[in-house]
C-alpha positions as CSV (number, residue, x, y, z in Angstrom):
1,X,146.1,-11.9,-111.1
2,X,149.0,-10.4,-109.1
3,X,149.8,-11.2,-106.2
4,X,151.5,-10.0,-102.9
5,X,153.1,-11.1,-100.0
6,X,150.6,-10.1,-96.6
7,X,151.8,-8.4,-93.8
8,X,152.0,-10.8,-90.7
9,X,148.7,-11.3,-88.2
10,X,149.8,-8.6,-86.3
11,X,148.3,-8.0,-82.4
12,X,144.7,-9.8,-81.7
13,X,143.2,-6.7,-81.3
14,X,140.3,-8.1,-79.5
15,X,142.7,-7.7,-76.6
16,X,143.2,-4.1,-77.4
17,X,146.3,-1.7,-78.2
18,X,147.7,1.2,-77.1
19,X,148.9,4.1,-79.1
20,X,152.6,3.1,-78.8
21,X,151.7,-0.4,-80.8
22,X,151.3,2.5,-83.7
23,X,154.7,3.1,-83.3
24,X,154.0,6.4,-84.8
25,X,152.3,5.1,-88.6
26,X,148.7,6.1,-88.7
27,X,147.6,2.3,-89.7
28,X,148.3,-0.6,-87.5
29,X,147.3,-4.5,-88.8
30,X,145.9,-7.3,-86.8
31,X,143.3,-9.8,-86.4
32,X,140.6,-10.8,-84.6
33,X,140.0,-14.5,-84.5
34,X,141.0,-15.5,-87.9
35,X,139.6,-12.4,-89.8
36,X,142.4,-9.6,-90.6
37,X,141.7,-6.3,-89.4
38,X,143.6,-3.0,-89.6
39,X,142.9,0.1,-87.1
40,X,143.3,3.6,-88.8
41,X,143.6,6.8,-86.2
42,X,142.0,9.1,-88.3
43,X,142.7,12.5,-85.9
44,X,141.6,11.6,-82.3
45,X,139.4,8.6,-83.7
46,X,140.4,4.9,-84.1
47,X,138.1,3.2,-87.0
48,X,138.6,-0.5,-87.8
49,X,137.6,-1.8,-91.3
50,X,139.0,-5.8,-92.9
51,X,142.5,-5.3,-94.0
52,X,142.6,-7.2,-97.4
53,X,140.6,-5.6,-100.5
54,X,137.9,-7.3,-101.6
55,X,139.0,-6.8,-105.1
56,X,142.4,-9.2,-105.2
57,X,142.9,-9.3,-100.7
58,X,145.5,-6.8,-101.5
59,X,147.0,-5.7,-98.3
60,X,145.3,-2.7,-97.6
61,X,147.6,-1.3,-94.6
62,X,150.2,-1.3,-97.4
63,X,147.9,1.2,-99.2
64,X,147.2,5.0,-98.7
65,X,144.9,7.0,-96.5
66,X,143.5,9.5,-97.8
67,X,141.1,11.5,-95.4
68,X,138.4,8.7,-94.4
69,X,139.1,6.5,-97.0
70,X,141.8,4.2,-98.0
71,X,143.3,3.0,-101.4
72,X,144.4,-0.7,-102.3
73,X,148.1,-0.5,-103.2
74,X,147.4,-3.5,-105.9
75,X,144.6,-2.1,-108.2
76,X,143.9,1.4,-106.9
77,X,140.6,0.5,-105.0
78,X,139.2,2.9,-102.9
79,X,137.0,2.2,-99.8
80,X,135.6,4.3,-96.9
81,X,136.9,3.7,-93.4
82,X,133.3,5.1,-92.2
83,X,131.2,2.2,-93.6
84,X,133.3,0.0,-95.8
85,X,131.8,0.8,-99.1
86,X,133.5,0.2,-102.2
87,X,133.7,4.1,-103.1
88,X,135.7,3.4,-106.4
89,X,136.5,-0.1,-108.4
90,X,137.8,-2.2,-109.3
91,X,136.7,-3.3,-106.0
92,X,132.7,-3.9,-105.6
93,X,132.2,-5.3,-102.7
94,X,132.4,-3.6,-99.0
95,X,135.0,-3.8,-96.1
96,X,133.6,-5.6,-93.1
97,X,133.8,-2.5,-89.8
98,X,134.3,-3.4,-86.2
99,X,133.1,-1.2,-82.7
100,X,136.3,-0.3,-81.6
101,X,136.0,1.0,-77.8
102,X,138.0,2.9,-75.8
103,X,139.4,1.2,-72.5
104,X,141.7,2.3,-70.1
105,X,143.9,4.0,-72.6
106,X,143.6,0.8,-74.9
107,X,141.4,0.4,-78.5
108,X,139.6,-2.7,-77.8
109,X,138.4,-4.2,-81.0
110,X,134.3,-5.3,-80.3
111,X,131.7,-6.9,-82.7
112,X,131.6,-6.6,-86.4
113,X,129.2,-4.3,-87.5
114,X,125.9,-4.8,-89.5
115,X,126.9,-3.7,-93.6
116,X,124.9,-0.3,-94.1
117,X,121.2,-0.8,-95.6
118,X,120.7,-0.5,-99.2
119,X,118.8,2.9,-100.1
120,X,115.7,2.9,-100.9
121,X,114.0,3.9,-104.5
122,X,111.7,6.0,-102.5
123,X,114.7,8.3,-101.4
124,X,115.3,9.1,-105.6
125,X,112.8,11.4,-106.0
126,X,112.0,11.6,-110.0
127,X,114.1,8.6,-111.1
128,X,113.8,7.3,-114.8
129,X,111.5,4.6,-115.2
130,X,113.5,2.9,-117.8
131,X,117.5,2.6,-118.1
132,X,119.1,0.9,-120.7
133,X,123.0,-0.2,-120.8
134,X,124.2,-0.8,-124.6
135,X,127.5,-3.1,-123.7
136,X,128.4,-5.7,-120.6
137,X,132.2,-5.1,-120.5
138,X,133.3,-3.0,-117.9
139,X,132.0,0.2,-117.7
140,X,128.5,-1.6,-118.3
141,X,128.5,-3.7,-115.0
142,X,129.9,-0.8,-113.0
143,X,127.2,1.0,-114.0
144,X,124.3,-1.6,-113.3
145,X,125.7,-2.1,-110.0
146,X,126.2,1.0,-108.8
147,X,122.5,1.7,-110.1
148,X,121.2,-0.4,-107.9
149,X,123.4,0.0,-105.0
150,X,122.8,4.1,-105.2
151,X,118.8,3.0,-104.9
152,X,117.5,3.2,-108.2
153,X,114.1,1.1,-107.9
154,X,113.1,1.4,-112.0
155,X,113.5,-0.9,-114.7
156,X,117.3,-1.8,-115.9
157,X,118.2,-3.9,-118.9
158,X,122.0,-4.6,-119.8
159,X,122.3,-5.5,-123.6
160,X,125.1,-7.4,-124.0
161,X,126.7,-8.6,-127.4
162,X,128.7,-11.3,-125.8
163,X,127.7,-14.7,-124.9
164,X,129.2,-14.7,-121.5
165,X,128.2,-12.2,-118.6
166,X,130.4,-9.6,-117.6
167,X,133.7,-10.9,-116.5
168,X,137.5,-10.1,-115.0
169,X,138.7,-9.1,-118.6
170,X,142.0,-8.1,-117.7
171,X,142.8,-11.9,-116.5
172,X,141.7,-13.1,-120.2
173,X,145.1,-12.3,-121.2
174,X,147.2,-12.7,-118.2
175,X,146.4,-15.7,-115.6
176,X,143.2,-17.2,-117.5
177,X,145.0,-18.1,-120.6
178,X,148.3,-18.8,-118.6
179,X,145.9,-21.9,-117.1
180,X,146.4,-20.5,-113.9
181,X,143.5,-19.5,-113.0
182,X,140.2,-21.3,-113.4
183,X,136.8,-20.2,-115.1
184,X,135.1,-19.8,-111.8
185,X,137.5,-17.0,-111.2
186,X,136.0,-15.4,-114.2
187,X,132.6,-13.7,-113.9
188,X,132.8,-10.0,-112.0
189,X,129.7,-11.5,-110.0
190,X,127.6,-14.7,-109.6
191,X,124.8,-15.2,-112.1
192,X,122.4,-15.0,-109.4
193,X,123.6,-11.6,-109.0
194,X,121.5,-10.1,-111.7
195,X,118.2,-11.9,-110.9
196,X,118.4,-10.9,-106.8
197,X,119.1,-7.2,-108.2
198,X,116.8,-7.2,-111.1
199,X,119.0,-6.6,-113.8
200,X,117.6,-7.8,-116.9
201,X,120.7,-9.1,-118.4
202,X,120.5,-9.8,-122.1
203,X,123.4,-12.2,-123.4
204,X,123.7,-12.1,-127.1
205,X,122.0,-9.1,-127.5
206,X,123.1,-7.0,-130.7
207,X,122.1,-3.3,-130.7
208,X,120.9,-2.4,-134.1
209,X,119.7,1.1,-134.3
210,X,118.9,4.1,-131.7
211,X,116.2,6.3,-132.0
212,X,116.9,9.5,-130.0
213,X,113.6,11.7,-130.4
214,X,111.3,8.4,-129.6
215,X,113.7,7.2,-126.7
216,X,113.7,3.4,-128.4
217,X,116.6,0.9,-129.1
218,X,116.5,-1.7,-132.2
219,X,117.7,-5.1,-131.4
220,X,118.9,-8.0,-134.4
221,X,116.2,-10.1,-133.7
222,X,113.1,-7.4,-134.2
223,X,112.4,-6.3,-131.1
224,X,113.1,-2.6,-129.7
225,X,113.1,-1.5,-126.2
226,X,112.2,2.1,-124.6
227,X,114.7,4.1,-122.3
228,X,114.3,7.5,-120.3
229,X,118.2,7.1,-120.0
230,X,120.7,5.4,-122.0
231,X,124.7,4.3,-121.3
232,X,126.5,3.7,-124.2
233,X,129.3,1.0,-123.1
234,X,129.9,-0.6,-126.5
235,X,133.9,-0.6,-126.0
236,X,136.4,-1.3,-128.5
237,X,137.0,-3.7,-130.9
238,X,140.1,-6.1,-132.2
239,X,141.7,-4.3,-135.1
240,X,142.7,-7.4,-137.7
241,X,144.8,-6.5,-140.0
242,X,144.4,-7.5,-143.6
243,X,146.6,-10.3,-143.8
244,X,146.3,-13.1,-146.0
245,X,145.4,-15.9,-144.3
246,X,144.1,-13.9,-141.4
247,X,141.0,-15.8,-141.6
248,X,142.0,-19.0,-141.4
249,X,141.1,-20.8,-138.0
250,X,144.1,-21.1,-136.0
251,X,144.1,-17.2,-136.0
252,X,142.9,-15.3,-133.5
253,X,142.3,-11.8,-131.7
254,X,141.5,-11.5,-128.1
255,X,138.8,-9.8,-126.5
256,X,135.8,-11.8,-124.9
257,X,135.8,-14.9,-122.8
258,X,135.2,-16.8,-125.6
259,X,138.8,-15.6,-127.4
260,X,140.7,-16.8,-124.4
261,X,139.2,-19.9,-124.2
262,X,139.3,-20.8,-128.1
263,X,143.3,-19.3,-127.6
264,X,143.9,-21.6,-124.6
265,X,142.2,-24.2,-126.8
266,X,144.2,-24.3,-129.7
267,X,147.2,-24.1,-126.8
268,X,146.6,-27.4,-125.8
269,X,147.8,-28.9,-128.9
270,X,150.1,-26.7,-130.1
271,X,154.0,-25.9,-130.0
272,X,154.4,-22.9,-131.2
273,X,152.4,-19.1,-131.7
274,X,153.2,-16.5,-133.6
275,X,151.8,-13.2,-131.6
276,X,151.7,-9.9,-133.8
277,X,152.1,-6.5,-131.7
278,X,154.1,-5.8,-128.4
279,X,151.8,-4.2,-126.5
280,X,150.4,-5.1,-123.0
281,X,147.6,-7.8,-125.0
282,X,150.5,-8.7,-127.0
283,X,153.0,-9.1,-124.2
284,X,150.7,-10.8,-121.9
285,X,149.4,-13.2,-124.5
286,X,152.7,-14.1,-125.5
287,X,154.1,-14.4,-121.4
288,X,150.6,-16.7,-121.1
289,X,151.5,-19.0,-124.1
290,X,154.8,-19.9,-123.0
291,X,153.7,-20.6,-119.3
292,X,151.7,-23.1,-121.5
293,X,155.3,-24.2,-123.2
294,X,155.0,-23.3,-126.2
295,X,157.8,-21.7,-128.8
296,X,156.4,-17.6,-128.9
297,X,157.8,-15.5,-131.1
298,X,156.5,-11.8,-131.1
299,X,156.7,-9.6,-134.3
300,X,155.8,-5.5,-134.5
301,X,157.0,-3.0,-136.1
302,X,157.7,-1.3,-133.5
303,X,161.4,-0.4,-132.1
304,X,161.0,-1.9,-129.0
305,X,158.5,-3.6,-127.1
306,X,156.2,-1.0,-125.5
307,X,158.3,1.6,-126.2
308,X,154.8,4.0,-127.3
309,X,153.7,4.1,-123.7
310,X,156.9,3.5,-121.7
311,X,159.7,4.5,-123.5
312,X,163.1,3.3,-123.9
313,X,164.4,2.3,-120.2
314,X,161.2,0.3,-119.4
315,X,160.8,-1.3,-122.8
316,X,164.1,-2.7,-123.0
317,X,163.8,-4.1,-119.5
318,X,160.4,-5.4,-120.6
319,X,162.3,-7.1,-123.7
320,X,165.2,-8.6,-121.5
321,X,162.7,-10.0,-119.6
322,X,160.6,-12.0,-121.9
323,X,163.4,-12.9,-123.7
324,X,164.7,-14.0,-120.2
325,X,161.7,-16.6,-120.2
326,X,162.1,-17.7,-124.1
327,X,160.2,-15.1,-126.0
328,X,161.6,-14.6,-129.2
329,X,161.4,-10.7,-131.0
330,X,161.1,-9.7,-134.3
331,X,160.9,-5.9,-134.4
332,X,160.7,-3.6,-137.1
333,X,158.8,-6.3,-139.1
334,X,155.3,-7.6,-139.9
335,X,153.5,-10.7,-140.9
336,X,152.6,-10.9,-145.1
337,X,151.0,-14.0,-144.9
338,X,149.7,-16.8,-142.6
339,X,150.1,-20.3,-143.8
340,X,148.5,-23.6,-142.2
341,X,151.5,-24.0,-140.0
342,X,153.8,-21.0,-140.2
343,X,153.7,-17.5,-140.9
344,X,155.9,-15.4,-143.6
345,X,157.3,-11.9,-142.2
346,X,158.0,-9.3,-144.5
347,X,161.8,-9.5,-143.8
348,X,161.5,-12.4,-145.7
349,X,161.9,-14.9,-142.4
350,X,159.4,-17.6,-141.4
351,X,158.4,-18.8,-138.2
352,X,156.5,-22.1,-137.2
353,X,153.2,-20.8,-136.1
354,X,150.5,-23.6,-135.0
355,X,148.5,-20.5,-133.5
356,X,148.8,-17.0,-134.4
357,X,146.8,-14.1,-132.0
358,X,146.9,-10.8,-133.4
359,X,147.2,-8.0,-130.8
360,X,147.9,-5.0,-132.3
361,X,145.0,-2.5,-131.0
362,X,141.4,-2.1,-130.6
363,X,139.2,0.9,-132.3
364,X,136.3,2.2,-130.8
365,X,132.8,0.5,-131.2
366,X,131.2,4.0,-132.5
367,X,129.1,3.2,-135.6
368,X,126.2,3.1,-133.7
369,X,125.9,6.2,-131.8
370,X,127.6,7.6,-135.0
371,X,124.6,6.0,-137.1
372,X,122.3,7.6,-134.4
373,X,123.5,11.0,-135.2
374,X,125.8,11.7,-131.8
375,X,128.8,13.3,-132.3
376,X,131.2,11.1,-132.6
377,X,135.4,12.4,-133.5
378,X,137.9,9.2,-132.5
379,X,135.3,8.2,-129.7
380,X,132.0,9.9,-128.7
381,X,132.1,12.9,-127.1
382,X,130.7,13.7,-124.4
383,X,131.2,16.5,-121.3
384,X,132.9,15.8,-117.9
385,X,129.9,14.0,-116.6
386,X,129.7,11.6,-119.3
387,X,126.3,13.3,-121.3
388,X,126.4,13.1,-124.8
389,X,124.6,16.4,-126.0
390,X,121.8,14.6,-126.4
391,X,120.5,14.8,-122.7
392,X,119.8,11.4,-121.2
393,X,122.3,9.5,-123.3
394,X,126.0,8.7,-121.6
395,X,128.8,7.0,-122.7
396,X,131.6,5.5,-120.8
397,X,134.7,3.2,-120.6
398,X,136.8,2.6,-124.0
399,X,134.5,4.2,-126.4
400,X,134.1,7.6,-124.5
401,X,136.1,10.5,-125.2
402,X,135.8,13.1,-122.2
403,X,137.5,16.4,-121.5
404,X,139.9,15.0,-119.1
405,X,143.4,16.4,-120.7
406,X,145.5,19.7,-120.1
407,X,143.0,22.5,-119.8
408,X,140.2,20.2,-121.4
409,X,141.6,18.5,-123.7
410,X,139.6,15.5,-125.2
411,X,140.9,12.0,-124.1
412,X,140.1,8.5,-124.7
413,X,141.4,5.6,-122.5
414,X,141.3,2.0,-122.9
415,X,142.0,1.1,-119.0
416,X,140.1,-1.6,-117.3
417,X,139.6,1.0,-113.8
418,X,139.0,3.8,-116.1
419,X,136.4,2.2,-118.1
420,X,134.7,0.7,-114.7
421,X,134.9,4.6,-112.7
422,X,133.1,6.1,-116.0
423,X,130.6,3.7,-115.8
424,X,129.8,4.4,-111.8
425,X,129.9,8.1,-112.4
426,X,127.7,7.9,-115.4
427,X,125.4,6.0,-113.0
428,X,125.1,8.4,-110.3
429,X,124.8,11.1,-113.1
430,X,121.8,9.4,-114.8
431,X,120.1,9.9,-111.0
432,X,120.8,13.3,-111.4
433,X,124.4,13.9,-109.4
434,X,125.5,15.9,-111.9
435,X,129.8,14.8,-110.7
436,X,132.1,15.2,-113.2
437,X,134.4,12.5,-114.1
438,X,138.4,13.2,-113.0
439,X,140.0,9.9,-111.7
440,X,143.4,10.2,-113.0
441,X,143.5,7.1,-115.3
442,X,145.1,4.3,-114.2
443,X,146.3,0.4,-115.3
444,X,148.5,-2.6,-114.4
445,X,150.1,-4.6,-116.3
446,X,151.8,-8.6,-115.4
447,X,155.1,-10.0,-117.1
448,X,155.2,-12.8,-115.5
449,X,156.8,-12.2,-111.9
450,X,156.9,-8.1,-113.0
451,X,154.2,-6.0,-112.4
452,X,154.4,-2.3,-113.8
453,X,151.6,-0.2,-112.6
454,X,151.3,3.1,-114.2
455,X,149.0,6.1,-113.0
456,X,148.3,9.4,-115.4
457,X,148.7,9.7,-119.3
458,X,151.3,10.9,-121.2
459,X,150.1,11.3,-125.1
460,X,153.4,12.6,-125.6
461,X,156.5,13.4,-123.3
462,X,160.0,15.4,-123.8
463,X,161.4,14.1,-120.8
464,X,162.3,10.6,-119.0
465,X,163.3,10.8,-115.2
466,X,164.4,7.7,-113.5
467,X,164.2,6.9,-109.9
468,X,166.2,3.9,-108.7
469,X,166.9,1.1,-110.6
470,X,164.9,-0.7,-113.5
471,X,167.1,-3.5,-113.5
472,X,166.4,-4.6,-109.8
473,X,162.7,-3.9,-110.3
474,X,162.7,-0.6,-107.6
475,X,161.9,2.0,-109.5
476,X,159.7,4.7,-110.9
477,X,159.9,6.2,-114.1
478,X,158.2,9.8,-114.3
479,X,156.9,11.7,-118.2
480,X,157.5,14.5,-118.6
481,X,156.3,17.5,-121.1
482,X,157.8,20.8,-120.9
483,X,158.8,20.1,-117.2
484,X,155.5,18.8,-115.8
485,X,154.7,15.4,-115.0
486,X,152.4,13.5,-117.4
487,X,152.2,10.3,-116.0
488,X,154.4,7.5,-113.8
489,X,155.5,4.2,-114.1
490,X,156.3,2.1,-111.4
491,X,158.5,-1.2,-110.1
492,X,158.3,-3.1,-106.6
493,X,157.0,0.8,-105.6
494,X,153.1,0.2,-105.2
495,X,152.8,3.1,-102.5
496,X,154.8,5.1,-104.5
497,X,152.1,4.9,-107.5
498,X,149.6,5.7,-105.0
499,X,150.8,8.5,-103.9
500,X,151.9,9.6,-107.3
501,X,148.5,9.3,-108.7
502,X,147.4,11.4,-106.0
503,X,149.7,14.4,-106.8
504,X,148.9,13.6,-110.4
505,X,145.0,14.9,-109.9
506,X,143.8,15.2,-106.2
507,X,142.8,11.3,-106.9
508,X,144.2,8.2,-105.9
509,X,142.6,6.7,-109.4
């Protein structure tokens, strides 16, 4: 996970503060016994909320206010100052809130505050009876939670095709596999979670058919299962290529807690890997294994590592720094065959490979909905709130592809945040919000003590502009096409990306 260095314990603002201890910024940190806890003047009014996200303890006074709400400067959660709710993950859980009274010219910090009620069902007037989530990655579990936490009282199943419950996928890669980070870590909630919020959380549970006109799922093992509403959150899928030898057991692709784990496995008694494909999986994998001391050379065919999404200035820093750490490169090449213990690249070259993890891409999980007749082009369609045009039936997260471009344009993203913001809007939708979906998309991405964090999407740019300098990690690194700003990139400037996102699209996604 990354990590941050906190601001100090500031003034015990049990004691209060004046207006000068602002020293003119509209956010000023503290404590109150042991707990951190930031005041945010907000006009004429002084709210206090906890000052590290719930999400990673990201220090929020380092983030961005954006009328009553503030946005993590880590992971881009967003939470209201008004009653600590996690408006937008990756965050989920709320901000504690304090009384802050008015003394003498001094905020005085009083008692926490009770956490807001949980609606009702009864204030959903015409709710479905039945919902039913194809998929527990994480546009799935966004949406089961904020089902629940919006009030919906009726039934809600989660099939899930995984053996594990929903869990921090981005960490399978990075921390997880490094050995850094234990299991526990692991799961996005407790398993108790489900059964307290009646969730019927189906592990193993493979989708075989839907039938739109009866409103009825087909599972593997024979059963089927009604819906009044249905969220498609099948994701994406490992492309493997078809290398010879690509089955053999020491190769792998990673996806679901269970890759890491075999990956970190096979680690354990190995001394060298072999990763195919320099992008982020590809990168972090490789960054993971040799925190684990292993020999890692990377192969792709591509010029440069992550040169596709970031282009030349960041992917050559990105190069210098792995091979900095011992990562070896071999671009412009592929494998042509895996062997026991090595791997043949079609230069000719062979490397010692005791592991091999192929990370070059994932393809939409769409033969389903595509089987069911929904219309399905690259991802499956569906409208700004996330309806399919079948009515009742949503998709979300890495298999969707919305009208979120240039004047509409259809766009798929494979983001953690994205995919976890779909699913919550698709929620509220299902209850009949009817929001559209128009988070500007957003990920991070950890080489080892580098964090880039990148906000908007540029398909395609004509134009690199460079602010500050890549080499001492303070920068930002703007796309452009035909003179408008696509996307940013950032370095050791997480404020920046905040507030970049935020011109990007009116959202601090």
């Amino acid at each position: 996970m990354a990590q941050q260095a906190e601001s100090g314990p500031g003034p015990d603002l049990s004691l209060g503060v004046t207006l000068a201890d602002f020293g003119g910024r509209q956010v000023l940190r503290g404590h109150v016994g042991k707990k951190a806890v930031m005041l945010v003047r907000l006009g004429d009014e002084v709210l206090a909320v906890g000052a590290k996200c719930t999400h990673y303890q990201g220090p929020l006074d380092q983030g961005l206010v954006v009328g009553d709400t503030v946005r993590c400067p880590l992971h881009h959660a967003c939470f209201s100052l008004r009653t600590g709710e996690a408006l937008g993950a990756p965050a989920f859980d709320p901000l504690p809130c304090w009384q802050v009274e008015t003394e003498g010219g001094r905020f005085v910090v009083r008692e926490r505050l009770p956490a807001p009620a949980a609606l009702s069902a009864a204030a959903l007037p015409g709710q479905p009876r039945d919902i039913v989530i194809i998929g527990g990655g994480a546009a799935g579990f966004a949406a089961a939670e904020m089902l629940r936490r919006r009030g919906y009282g009726g039934r809600l199943t989660m099939l899930s095709a995984d053996a594990d419950a929903p869990c921090d996928r981005p960490n399978l890669s990075k921390d997880f596999l490094a050995g850094t980070a234990p299991e526990a870590w692991m799961p996005l909630k407790p398993a108790d979670f489900y059964e307290k919020h009646a969730i019927g959380l189906q592990l193993g549970a493979a989708v075989t058919a839907i039938d739109r006109a009866g409103r009825r799922l087909s599972l593997a093992e024979g059963q089927s299962l009604g819906f009044d509403r249905l969220l498609i959150a099948t994701g994406a899928e490992p492309v493997r290529p078809p290398i010879p030898g690509a089955g053999l057991p020491h190769v792998f692709t990673l996806r679901s807690l269970a890759d890491s784990r075999a990956i970190a496995a096979a680690a354990a008694g190995a001394k060298s890997a072999v990763v195919l494909g320099s992008g982020f999986i590809g990168l972090e994998v490789a960054a993971a294994l040799r925190t684990r001391g292993l020999e890692v050379h990377v192969v792709s065919q591509d010029v440069r590592p992550l040169g596709r999404v970031l282009g030349r200035e960041l992917g050559d820093f990105i190069r210098a720094l792995h091979e900095s750490h011992g990562v070896r490169f071999h671009m412009q090449a592929s494998i042509a065959e895996i062997g026991a213990g090595s791997v043949r690249l079609t230069t000719g070259d062979a490397l010692p490979a005791d592991l091999v993890v192929l990370g070059v891409g994932v393809r939409p999980r769409t033969a389903l909905a595509e089987a069911a007749g929904l219309a399905v082009d690259r991802g499956i369609l569906v409208d700004e709130r996330l309806q399919t045009a079948e009515p009742g039936i949503f998709a979300a997260g890495d298999v969707a592809r919305w009208p979120g471009g240039e004047a509409g344009a259809l766009m798929r993203v494979e983001h953690w945040v994205v995919a976890e913001r779909q699913g919550q809007i698709a929620a509220e939708n299902m209850l009949g919000a009817a929001r559209p979906y128009r988070d500007v998309p957003f990920f991070w991405s950890a080489h080892y003590d580098a964090t880039i964090r990148y906000v908007g999407h540029a398909g395609a740019w004509d134009a690199v502009a460079i602010d500050g300098a890549i080499a001492a990690r303070d920068a930002s690194v703007s796309y452009l096409l035909g003179g408008r700003v696509q996307a940013v990139a950032t370095l050791g400037r997480d404020a920046e990306a905040l507030a970049r996102a935020r011109h990007l699209g009116g959202s601090a996604g």
